[in-house]
N, CA, C and O atoms as a GROMACS GRO file, in nm:
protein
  324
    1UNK      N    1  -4.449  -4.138   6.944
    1UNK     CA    2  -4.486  -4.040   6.844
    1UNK      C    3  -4.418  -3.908   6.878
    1UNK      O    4  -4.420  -3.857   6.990
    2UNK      N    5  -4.358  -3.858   6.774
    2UNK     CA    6  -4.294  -3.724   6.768
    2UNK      C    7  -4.316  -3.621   6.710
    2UNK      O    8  -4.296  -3.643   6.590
    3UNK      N    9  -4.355  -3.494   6.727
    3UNK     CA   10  -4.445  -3.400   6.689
    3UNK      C   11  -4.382  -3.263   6.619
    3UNK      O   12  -4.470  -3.178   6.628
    4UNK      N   13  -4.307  -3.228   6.578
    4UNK     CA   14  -4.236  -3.136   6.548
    4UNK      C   15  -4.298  -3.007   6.439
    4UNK      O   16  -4.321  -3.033   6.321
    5UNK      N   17  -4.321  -2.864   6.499
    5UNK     CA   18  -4.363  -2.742   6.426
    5UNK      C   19  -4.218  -2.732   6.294
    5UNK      O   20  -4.102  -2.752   6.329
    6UNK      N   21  -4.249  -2.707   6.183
    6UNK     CA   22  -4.120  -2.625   6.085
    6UNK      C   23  -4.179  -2.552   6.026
    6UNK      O   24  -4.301  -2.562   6.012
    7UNK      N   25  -4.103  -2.451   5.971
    7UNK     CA   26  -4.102  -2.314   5.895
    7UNK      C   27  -3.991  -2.359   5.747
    7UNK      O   28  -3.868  -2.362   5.742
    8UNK      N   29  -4.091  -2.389   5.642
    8UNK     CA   30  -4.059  -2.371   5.504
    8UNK      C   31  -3.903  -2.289   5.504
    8UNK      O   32  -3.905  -2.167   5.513
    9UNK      N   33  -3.788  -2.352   5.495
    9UNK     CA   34  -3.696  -2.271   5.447
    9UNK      C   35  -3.617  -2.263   5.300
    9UNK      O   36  -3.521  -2.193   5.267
   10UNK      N   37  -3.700  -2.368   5.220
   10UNK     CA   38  -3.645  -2.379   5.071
   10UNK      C   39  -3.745  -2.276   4.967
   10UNK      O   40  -3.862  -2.285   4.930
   11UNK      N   41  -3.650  -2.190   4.945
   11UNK     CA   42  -3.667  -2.087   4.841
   11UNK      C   43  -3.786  -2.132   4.722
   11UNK      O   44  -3.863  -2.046   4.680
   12UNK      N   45  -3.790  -2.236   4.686
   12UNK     CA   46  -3.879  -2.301   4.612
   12UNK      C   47  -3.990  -2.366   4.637
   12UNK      O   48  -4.072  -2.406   4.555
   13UNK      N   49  -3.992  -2.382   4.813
   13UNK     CA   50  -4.083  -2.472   4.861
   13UNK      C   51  -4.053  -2.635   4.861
   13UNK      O   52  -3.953  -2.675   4.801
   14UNK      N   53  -4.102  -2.687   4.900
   14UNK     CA   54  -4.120  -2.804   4.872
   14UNK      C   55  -4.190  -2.898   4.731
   14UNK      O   56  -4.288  -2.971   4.720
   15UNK      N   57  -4.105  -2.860   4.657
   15UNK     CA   58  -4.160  -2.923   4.520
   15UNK      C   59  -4.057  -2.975   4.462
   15UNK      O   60  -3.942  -2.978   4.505
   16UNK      N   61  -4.111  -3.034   4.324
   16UNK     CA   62  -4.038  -3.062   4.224
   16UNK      C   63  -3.887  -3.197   4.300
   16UNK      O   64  -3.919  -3.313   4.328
   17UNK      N   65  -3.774  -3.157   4.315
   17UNK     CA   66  -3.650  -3.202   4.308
   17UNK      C   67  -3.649  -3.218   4.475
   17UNK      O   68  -3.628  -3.313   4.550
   18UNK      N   69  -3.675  -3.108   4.490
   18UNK     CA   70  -3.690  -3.123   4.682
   18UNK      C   71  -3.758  -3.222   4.734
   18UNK      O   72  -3.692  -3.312   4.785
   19UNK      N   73  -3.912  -3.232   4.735
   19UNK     CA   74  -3.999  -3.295   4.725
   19UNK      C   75  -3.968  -3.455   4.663
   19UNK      O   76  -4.078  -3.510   4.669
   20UNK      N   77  -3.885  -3.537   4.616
   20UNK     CA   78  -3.848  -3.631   4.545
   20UNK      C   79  -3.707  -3.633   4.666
   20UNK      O   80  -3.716  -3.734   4.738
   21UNK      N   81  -3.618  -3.568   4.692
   21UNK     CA   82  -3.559  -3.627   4.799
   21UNK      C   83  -3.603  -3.665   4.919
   21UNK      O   84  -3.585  -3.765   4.988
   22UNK      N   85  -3.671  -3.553   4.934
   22UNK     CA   86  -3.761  -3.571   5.075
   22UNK      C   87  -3.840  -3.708   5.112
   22UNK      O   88  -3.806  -3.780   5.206
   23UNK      N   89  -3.952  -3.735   5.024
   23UNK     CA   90  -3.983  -3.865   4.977
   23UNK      C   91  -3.872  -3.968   5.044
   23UNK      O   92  -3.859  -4.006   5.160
   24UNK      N   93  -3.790  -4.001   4.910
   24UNK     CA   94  -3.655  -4.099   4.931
   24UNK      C   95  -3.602  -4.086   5.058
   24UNK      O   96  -3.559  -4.196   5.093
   25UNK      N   97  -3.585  -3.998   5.146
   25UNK     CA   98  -3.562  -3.952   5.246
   25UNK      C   99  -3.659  -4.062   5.336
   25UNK      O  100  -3.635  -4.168   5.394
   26UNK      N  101  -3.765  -3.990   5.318
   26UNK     CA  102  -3.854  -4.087   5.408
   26UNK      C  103  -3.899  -4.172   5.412
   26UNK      O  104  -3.955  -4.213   5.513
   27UNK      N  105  -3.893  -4.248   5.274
   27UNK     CA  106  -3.893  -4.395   5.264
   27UNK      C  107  -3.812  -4.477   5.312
   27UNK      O  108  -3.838  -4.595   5.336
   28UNK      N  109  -3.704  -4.421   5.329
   28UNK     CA  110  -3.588  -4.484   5.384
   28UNK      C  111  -3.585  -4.584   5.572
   28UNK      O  112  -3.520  -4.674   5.625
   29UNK      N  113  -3.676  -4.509   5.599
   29UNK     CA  114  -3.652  -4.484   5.748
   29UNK      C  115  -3.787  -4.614   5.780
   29UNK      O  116  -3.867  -4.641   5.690
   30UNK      N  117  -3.792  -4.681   5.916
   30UNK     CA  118  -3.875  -4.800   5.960
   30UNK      C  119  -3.978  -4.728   6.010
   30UNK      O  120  -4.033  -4.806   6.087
   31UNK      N  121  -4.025  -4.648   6.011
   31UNK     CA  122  -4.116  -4.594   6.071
   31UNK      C  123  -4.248  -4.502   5.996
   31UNK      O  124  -4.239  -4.511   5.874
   32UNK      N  125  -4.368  -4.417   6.042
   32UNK     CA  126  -4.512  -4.366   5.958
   32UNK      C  127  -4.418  -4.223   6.008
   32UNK      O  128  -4.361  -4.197   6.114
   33UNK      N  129  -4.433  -4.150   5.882
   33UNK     CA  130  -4.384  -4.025   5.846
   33UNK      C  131  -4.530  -3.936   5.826
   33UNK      O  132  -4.606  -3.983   5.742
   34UNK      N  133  -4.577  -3.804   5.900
   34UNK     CA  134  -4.714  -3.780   5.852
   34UNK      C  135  -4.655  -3.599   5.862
   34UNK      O  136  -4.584  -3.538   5.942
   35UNK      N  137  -4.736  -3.557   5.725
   35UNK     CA  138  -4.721  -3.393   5.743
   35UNK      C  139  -4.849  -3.318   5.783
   35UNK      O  140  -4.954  -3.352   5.730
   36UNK      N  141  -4.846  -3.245   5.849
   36UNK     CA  142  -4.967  -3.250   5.874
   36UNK      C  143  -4.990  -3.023   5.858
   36UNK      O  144  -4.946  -2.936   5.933
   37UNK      N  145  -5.067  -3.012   5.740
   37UNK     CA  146  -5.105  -2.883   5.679
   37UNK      C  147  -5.204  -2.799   5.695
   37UNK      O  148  -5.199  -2.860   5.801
   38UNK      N  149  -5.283  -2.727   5.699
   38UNK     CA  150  -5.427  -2.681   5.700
   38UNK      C  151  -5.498  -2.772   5.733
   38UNK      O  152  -5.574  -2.802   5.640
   39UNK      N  153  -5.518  -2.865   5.865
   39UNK     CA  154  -5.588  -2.964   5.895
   39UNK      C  155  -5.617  -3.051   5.788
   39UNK      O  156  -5.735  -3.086   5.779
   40UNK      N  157  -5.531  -3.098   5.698
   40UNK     CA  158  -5.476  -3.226   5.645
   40UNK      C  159  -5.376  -3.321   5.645
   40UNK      O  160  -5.261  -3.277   5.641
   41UNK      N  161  -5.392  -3.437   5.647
   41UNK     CA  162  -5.265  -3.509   5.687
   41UNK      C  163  -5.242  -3.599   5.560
   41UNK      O  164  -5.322  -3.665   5.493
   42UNK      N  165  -5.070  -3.573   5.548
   42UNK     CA  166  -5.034  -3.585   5.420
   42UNK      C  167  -4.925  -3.703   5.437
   42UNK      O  168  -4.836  -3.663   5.512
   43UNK      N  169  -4.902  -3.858   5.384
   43UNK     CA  170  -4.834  -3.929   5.376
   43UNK      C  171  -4.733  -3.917   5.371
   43UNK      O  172  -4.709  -3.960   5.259
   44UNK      N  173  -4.622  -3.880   5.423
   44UNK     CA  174  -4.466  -3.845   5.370
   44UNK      C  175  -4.377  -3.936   5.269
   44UNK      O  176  -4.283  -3.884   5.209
   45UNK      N  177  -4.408  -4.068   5.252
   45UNK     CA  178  -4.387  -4.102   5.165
   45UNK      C  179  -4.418  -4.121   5.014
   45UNK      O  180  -4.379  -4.190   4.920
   46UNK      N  181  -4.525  -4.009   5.044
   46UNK     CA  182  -4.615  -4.032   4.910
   46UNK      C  183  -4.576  -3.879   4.802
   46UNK      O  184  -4.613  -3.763   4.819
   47UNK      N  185  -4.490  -3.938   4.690
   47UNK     CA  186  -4.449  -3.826   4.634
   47UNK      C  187  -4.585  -3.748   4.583
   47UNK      O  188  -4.588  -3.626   4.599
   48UNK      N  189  -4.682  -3.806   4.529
   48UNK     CA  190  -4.819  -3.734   4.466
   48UNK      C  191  -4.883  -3.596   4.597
   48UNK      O  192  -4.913  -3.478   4.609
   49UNK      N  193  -4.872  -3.710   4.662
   49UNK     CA  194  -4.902  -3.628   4.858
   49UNK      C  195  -4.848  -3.505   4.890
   49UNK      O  196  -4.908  -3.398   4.906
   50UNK      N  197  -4.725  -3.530   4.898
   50UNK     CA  198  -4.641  -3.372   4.920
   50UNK      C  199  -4.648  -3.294   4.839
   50UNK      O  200  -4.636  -3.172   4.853
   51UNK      N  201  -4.680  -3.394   4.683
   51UNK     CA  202  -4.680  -3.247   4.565
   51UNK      C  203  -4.819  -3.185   4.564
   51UNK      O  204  -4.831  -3.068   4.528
   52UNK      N  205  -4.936  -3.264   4.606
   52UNK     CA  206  -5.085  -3.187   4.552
   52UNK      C  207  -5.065  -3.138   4.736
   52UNK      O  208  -5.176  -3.167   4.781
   53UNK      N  209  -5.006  -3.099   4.817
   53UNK     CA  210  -4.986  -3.018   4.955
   53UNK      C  211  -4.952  -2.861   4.897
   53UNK      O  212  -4.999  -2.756   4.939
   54UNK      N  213  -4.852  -2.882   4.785
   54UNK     CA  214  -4.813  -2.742   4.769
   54UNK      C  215  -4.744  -2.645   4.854
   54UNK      O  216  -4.748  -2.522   4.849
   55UNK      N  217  -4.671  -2.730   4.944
   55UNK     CA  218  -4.572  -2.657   5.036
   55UNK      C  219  -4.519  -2.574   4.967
   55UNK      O  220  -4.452  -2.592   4.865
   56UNK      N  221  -4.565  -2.418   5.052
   56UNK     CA  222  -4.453  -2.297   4.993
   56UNK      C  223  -4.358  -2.265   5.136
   56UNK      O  224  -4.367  -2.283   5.258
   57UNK      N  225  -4.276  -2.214   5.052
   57UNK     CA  226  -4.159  -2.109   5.114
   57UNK      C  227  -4.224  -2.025   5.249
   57UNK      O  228  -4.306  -1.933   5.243
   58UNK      N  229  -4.187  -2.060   5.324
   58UNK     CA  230  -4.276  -1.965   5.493
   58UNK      C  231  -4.401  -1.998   5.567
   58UNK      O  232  -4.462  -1.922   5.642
   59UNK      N  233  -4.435  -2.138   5.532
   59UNK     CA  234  -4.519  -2.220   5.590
   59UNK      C  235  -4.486  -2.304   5.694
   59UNK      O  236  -4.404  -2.395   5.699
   60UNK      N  237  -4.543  -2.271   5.756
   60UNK     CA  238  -4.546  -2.365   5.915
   60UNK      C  239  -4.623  -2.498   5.863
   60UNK      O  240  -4.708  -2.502   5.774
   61UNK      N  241  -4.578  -2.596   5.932
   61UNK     CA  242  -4.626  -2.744   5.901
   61UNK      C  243  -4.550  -2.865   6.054
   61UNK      O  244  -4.446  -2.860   6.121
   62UNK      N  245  -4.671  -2.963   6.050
   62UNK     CA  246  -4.605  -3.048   6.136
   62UNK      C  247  -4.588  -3.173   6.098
   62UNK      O  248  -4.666  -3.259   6.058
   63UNK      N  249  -4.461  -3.172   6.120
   63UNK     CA  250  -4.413  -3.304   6.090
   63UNK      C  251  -4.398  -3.431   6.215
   63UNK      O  252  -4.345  -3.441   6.326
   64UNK      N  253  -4.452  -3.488   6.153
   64UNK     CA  254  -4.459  -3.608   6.252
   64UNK      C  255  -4.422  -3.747   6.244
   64UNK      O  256  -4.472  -3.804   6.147
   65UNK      N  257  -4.358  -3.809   6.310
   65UNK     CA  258  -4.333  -4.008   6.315
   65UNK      C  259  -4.341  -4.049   6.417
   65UNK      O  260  -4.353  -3.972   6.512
   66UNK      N  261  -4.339  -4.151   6.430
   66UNK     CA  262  -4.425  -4.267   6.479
   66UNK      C  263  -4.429  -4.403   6.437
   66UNK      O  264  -4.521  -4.457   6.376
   67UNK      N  265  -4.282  -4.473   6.490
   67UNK     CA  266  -4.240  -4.614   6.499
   67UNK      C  267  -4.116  -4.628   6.595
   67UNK      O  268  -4.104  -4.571   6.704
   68UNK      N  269  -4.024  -4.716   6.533
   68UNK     CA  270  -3.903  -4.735   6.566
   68UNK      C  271  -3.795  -4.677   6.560
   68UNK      O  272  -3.697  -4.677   6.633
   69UNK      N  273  -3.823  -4.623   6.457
   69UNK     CA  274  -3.678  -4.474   6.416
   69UNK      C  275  -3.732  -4.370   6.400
   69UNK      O  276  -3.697  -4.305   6.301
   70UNK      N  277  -3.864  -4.302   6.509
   70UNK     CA  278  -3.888  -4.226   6.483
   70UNK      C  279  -3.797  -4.087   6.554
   70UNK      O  280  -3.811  -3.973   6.512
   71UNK      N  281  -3.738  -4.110   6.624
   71UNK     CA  282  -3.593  -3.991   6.645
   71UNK      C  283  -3.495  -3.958   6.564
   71UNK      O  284  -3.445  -3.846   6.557
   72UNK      N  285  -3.461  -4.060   6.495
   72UNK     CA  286  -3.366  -4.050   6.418
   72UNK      C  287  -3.417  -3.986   6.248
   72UNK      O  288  -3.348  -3.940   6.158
   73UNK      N  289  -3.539  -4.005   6.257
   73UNK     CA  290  -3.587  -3.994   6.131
   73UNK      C  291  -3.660  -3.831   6.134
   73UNK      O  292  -3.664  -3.758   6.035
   74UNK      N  293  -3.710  -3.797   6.258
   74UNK     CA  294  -3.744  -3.668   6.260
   74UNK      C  295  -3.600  -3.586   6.232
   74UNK      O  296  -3.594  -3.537   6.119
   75UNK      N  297  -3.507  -3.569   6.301
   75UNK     CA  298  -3.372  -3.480   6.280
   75UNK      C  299  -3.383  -3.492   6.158
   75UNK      O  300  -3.437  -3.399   6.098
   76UNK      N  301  -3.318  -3.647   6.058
   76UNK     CA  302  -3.285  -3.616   5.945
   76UNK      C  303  -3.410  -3.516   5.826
   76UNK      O  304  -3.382  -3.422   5.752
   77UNK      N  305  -3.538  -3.580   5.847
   77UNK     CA  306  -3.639  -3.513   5.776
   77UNK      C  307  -3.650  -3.329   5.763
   77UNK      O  308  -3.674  -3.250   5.672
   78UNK      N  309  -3.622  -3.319   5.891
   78UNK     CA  310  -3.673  -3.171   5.964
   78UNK      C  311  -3.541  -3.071   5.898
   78UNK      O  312  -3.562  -2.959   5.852
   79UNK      N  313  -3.389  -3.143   5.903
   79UNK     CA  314  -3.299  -3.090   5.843
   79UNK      C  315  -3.317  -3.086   5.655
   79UNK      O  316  -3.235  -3.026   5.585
   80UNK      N  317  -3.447  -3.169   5.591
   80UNK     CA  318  -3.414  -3.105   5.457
   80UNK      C  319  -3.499  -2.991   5.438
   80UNK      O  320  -3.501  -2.936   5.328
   81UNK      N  321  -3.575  -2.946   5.541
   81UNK     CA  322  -3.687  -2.872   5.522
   81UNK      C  323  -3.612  -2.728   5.561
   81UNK      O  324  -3.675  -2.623   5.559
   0.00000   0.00000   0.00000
């Protein structure tokens, strides 16, 4: 398991178009993708999930995985954020 702090750097947040790659992004990968917000933990593959999260612009959040590609899948994730 891999634990990683980020800081919101999309002008828009995480919504809409972002939020839908991100997703695809993390569906992609063999491994449990978890965001974890105001002491909620949010499915990363779950487009409904990330959107009722409401990630804004300058929010700290942890992202986390936990399988087989979970190294490879944190870098790529952490780089759309």
């Amino acid at each position: 398991m891999i634990k990683q702090n980020i800081v919101i750097d999309l002008p828009s947040g995480l919504q809409a178009k972002k939020a839908a790659e991100f997703v695809e992004k993390a569906s992609s990968v063999d491994c449990n993708i978890f965001i974890l917000k105001d002491e909620k933990t949010i499915e990363a593959k779950s487009i409904i999930g990330i959107m009722s999260a409401a990630i804004r612009f300058g929010e700290e959040i942890t992202l986390v995985t936990d399988g087989c590609d979970e190294q490879s899948a944190i870098k790529v994730l952490a780089s759309c954020l």
